[in-house]
C-alpha positions, -999 to 999 in steps of 0.1 A, spaced: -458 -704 -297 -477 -670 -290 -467 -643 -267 -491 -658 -237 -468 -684 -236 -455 -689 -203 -414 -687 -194 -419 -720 -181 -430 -740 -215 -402 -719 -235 -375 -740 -248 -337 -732 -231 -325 -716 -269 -357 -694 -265 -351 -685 -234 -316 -672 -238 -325 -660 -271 -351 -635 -255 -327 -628 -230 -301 -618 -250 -324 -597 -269 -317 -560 -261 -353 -546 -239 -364 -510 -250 -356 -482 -227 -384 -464 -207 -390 -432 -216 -393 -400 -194 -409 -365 -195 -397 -336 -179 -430 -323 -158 -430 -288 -145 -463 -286 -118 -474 -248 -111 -496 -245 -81 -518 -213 -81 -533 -203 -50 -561 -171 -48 -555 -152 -18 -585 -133 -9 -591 -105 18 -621 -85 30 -614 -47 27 -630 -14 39 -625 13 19 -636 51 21 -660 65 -6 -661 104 -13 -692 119 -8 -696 132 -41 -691 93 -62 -718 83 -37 -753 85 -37 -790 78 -25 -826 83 -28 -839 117 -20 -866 103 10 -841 78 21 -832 78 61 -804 49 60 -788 27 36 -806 -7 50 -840 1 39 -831 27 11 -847 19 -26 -814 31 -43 -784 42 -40 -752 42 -62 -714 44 -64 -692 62 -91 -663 42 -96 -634 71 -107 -601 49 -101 -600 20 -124 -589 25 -161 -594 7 -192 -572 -20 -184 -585 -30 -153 -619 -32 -163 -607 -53 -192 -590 -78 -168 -621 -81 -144 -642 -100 -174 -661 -62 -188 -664 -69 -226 -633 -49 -242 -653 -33 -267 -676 -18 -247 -650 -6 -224 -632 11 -253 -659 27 -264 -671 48 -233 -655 81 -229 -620 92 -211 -631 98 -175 -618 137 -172 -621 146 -138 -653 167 -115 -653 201 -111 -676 201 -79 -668 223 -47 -656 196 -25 -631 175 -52 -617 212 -63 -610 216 -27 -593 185 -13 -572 187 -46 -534 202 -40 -515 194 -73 -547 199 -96 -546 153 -94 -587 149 -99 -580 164 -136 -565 136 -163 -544 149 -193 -557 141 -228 -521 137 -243 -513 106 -219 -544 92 -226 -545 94 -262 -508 76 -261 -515 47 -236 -553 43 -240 -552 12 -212 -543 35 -190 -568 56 -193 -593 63 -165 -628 52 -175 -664 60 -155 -685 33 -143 -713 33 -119 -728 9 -94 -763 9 -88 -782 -10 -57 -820 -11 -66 -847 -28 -54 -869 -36 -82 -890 -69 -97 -863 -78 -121 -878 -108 -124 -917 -104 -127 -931 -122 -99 -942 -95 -75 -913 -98 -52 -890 -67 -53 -852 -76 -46 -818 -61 -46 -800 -61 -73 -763 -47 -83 -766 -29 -118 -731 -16 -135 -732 12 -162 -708 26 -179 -703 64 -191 -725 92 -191 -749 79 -213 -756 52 -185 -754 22 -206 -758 -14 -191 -722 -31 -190 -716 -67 -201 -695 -90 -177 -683 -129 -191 -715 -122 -221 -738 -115 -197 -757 -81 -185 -739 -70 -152 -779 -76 -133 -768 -94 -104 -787 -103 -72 -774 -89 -41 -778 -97 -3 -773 -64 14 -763 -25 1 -723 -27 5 -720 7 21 -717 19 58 -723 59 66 -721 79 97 -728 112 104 -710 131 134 -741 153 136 -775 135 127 -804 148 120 -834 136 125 -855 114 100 -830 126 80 -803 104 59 -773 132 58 -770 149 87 -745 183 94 -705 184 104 -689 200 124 -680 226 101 -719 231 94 -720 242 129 -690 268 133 -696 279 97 -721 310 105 -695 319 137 -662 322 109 -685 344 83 -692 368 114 -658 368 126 -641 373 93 -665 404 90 -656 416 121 -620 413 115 -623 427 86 -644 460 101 -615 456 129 -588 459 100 -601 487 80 -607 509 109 -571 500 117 -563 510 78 -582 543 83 -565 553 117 -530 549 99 -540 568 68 -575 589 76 -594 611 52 -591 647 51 -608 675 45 -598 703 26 -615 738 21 -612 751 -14 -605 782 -5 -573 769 8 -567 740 -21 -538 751 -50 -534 737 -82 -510 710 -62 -536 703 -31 -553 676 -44 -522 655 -64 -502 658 -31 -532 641 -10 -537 613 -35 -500 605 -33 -501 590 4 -468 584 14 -447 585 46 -433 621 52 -446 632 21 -456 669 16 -488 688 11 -486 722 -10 -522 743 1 -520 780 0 -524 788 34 -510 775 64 -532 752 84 -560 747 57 -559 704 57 -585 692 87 -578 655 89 -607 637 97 -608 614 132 -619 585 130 -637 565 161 -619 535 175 -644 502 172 -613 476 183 -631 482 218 -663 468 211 -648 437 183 -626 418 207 -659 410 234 -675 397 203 -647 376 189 -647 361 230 -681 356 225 -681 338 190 -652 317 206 -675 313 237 -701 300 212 -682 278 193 -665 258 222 -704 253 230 -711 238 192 -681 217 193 -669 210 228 -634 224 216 -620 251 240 -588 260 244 -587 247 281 -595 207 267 -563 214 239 -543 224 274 -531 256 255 -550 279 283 -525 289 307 -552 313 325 -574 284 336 -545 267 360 -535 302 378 -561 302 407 -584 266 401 -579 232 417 -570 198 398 -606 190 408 -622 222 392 -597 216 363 -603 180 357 -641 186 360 -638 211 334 -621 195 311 -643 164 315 -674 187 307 -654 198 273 -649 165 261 -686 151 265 -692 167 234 -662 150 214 -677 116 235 -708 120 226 -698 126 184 -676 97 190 -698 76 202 -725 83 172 -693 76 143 -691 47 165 -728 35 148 -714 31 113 -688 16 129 -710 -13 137 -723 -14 106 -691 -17 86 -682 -51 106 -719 -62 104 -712 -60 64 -672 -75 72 -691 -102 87 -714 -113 60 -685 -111 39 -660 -135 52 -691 -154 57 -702 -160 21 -671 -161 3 -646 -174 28 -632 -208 17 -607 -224 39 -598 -224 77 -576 -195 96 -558 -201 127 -561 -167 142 -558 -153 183 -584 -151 198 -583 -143 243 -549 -148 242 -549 -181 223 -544 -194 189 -579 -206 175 -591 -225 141 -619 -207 125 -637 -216 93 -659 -190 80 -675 -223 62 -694 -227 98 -704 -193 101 -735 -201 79 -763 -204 109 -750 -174 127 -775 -152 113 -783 -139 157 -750 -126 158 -746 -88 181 -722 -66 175 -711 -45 208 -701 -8 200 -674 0 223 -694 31 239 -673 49 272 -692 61 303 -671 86 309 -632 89 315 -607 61 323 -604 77 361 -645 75 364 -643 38 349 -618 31 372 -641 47 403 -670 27 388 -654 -6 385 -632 -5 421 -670 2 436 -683 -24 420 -651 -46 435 -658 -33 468 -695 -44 465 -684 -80 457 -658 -82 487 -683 -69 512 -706 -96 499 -679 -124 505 -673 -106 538 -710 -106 544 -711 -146 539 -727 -142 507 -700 -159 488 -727 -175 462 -732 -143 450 -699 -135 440 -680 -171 425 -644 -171 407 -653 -163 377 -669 -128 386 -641 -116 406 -617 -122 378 -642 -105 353 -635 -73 374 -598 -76 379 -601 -78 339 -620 -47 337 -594 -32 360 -563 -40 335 -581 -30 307 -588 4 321 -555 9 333 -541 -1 294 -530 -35 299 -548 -58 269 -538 -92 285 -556 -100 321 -537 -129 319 -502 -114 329 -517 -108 363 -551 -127 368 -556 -165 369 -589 -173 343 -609 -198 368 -624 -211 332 -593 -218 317 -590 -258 310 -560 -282 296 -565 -286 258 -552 -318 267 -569 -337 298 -600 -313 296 -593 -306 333 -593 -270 348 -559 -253 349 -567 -235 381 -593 -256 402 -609 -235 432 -599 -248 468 -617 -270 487 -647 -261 512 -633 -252 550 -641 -284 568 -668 -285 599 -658 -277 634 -655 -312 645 -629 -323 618 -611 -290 626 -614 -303 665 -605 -338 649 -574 -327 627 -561 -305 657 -559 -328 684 -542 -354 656 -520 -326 646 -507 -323 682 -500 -357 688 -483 -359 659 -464 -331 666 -457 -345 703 -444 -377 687 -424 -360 662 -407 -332 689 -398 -365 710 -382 -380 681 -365 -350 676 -352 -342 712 -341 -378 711 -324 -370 677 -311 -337 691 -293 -355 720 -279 -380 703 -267 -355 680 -256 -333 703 -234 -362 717 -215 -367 684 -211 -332 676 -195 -332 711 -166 -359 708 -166 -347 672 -159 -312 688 -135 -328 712 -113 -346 685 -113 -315 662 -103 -293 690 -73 -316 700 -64 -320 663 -66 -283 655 -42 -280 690 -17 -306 676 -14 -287 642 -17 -254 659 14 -261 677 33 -280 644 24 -246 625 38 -227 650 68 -248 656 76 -243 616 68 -208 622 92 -202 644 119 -221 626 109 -206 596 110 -172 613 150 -177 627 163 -193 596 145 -154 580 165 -139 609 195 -152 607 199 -153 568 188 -113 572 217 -108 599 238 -126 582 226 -97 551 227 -67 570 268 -74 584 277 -85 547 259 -52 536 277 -30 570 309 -48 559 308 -38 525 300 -1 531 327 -1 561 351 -8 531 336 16 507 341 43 530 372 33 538 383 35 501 366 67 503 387 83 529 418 67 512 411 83 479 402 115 490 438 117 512 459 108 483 440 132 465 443 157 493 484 149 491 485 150 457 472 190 457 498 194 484 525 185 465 510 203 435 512 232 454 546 227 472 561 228 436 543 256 424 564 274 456 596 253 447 590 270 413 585 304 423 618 307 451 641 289 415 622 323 398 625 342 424 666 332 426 676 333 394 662 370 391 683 378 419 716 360 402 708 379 371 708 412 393 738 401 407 758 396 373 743 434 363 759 449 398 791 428 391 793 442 351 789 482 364 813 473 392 834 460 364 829 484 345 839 514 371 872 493 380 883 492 344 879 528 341 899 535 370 929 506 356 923 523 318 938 483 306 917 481 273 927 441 276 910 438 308 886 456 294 877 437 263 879 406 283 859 417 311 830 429 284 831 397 270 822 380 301 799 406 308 782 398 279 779 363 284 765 369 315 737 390 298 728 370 272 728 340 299 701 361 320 684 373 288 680 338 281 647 318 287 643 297 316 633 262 310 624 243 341 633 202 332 611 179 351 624 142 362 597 119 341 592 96 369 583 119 398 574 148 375 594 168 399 618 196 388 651 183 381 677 210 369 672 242 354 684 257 318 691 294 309 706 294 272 736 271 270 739 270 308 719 242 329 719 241 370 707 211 385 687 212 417 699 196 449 669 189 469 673 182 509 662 152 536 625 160 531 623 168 491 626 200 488 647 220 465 676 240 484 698 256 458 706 255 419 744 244 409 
């Protein structure tokens, strides 16, 4: 049985047999997909004057013979990597830099000059000269002259190879736009505006010069010196000019220094008038820059504003000619995008985002490109254009409105907003063109016409009886609703009465119950201060009896003083009385015993008093001299009496 076999016909061993027969695994790849996409743009960029050039007779670059460009900014590598043959590239010369007038002076750091050493270390980064030449010529033999792109390299001017081939290619148009601010005529270079002031700053750097050394020669003048009058000294002392410096001659007064005429006078009114003549080359004056403060003192705005208008038509007028090659540089943009452009853009275009392929720009060859010239200033444009809108609406008020449809009155408010620096109209303005991207309908339709004077007649008269019917309805409506809202008015007013008098029934419960809880307060609060100041007057009368008695003993303590002085003057009168009796008696018994009690008596009044208080009252209770103690007997009312 071959492989065709179908399952079917196997046999049921065969079948599991196969089955059981381990199938090979699939086998995988790991796939990495790069996607490369060129990006391409269409550039403008500037050319010096000295890399370009063009045939001598030559009055523009459309209908010139030749012309060519010196490219100056690629090196080695670059060229190598844009498909030039490498060996041919190698073997042109370093490019080393120019040494004309105009590259020497836009140069600030000395950057148009290479360095060999660099070069000669990294040779792919060396700069290397080629030129681009736009001829018209019959390349190809058959009488018919065309343009053609030819690249050389080096001085030597050899013809460069790109992908094998001779770099002879077939061009449509001369790549290159120029503008002159001042042309000349039949003329393909014209002058700048340094060409026109150039004359004016050699005569005034001559004249400031002049101005300057007469200045020199009025601070240091010549002199004149007889030599009759000269020493040996004279002459070294004059050639040493210095301030305060001294001049030996041998007689007094023999230097005549030499006066020398002041011409300042007559330079400044030529400087004015060089200035004068340059604001009329160049439309530059001080008053345009708004530096001239003289020209506001005693002029209008009018006279100012008019002047300073006259001083920019010049600048207008240049602008407005750079504007030309303007034109020219996105006629050449144009073709551009045109031939090489590849794939659709979605880009804005009036204030909405467009498709455009360049791929269907192939049969535009009638396209016009607009310059934007100005007529004057943005206030005259204004003027112009707000005539222009008075124009239209006495035209509409004329009953001419078929001159003047949507469409042209919102192409003057445009105009408007763009002069006054708004770029989008439609902030403000409806576009009567505008249309739905979706139904194709407009998105602002105009009104309808006014209707005739007998459907006006018609549609008033229905208008009023429909306004009849409906201010019937409505006073029926308004009476029957002036009914409800009156029993409505009715029951709310009762109900507001009935819980006007329950809120003020609670309010004046509420308002005793506060009352009588605050009396209540206010005698608990008089109650408790009654008692306070009760205690007060308590305290401060036991305190007013306790200084009493403080001071009644004090005076209790000074009489017990007082007295026992007196007893101790009585024991000394009793001792001399003593004393004189025993003298008289001449007993020395009676005598010795009489000085013995004497002495006891002395050394009792000699002794100390000690004052011993009762510890409960703290009141004095007896009263101790030596060995001897007296108690004190007090009377009815407390007070001591006597000691014992």
């Amino acid at each position: 049985m071959d492989a065709m076999t179908p399952p079917a016909m196997l046999a049921p061993q065969e079948q599991m047999a196969q089955a059981l027969t381990p199938q090979p695994m699939p086998a995988t790849h790991d796939v990495t997909i790069v996607t490369t996409k060129k990006l391409a743009q269409a550039r403008v960029m500037g050319v010096p004057p000295e890399e370009f050039g063009i045939e001598r007779g030559a009055r523009d670059i459309k209908t010139c013979n030749y012309c060519f460009h010196e490219v100056v900014t690629k090196t080695e590598a670059d060229l190598i990597a844009e498909g030039f043959d490498a060996a041919q590239i190698k073997a042109l010369q370093p490019y080393t830099g120019r040494r004309d007038i105009e590259t020497a002076s836009r140069d600030s750091v000395a950057e148009s000059t290479s360095s060999a050493g660099g070069e000669s270390m990294n040779s792919a980064a060396r700069l290397v000269k080629i030129t681009e030449h736009y001829v018209r010529m019959d390349y190809e033999g058959n009488g018919r002259p065309c343009l053609y792109q030819v690249i050389t390299g080096g001085e030597q001017g050899e013809i460069l190879r790109r992908d094998g081939k001779e770099c002879i290619t077939p061009f449509d148009a001369i790549p290159f736009a120029a503008t002159t601010p001042v042309p000349m005529t039949h003329r393909f270079f014209g002058r700048s505006v340094a060409d026109l002031v150039m004359d004016i700053q050699r005569i005034k750097t001559a004249l400031v010069r002049g101005m300057l050394d007469n200045l020199y020669l009025h601070n240091n003048p010549r002199v004149e010196v007889a030599e009759a009058n000269a020493g040996p000294n004279t002459l070294d002392d004059l050639l040493v000019s210095r301030p305060g410096g001294v001049v030996r001659t041998k007689t007094a007064g023999g230097l005549n220094w030499q006066t020398v005429p002041d011409i300042t006078a007559s330079i400044y009114p030529a400087l004015q008038y060089l200035d004068a003549t340059r604001e009329t080359r160049t439309g530059l004056s001080n008053q345009s820059q708004g530096i001239d403060a003289n020209a506001l003192q005693n002029q209008t705005a009018t006279a100012v504003a008019q002047v300073f208008s006259a001083s920019q038509m010049r600048m207008k007028l240049i602008a407005r000619i750079m504007a030309e090659g303007v034109r020219d540089i996105f006629s050449l943009l144009h073709g551009t995008i045109r031939k090489h452009g590849q794939q659709q853009e979605t880009v804005r275009l009036r204030n909405n985002w467009v498709a455009v392929n360049p791929r269907d720009w192939k049969t535009r060859a009638d396209m016009t490109i607009n310059v934007g010239l100005g007529s004057g200033g943005k206030a005259q444009q204004f003027a112009q254009v707000m005539a222009l809108a008075n124009v239209q609406k006495e035209m509409i008020a004329g009953g001419k409105p078929n001159l003047v449809d949507d469409q042209a009155l919102f192409n003057t408010a445009s105009e408007l907003t763009k002069i006054m620096g708004y770029k989008n109209p439609d902030k403000f303005f409806n576009d009567p063109s505008a249309k739905d991207p979706q139904t194709g309908q407009p998105l602002h339709p105009p009104l309808p016409p006014p209707p005739s004077p007998e459907e006006i007649k018609g549609q008033v008269q229905l208008q009023i009886a429909q306004q009849q019917a409906a201010l019937d309805e409505k006073a029926d409506q308004r009476k029957a609703q002036i009914e409800t809202v009156q029993a409505q008015a009715d029951i709310a007013t009762q109900e507001k009465k009935t819980q006007a008098e329950m809120v003020q029934t609670e309010r004046d419960f509420d308002l005793k119950a506060k009352l009588a809880m605050m009396q209540a307060q206010l005698d608990a609060e008089l109650k408790a201060k009654e008692e306070a100041r009760k205690e007060r007057e308590f305290e401060l009368k036991m305190q007013f009896e306790r200084e009493k008695h403080q001071m009644s003993i004090r005076e209790n303590e000074y009489k017990l003083a007082a007295t026992a002085q007196q007893h101790e003057q009585t024991i000394e009168t009793k001792k001399l009385e003593h004393k004189s009796a025993e003298s008289k008696s001449g007993s020395p018994e009676k005598f010795k015993a009489l000085e013995k009690q004497l002495k006891m008596f002395e050394d009792s009044a000699k002794a100390p008093v000690e004052i011993i208080r009762d510890p409960k009252t703290g009141k004095a209770a007896a009263v101790k001299r030596g060995d001897r103690t007296m108690m004190v007997h007090r009377g009815k009312d407390g007070r001591p009496e006597k000691l014992q």
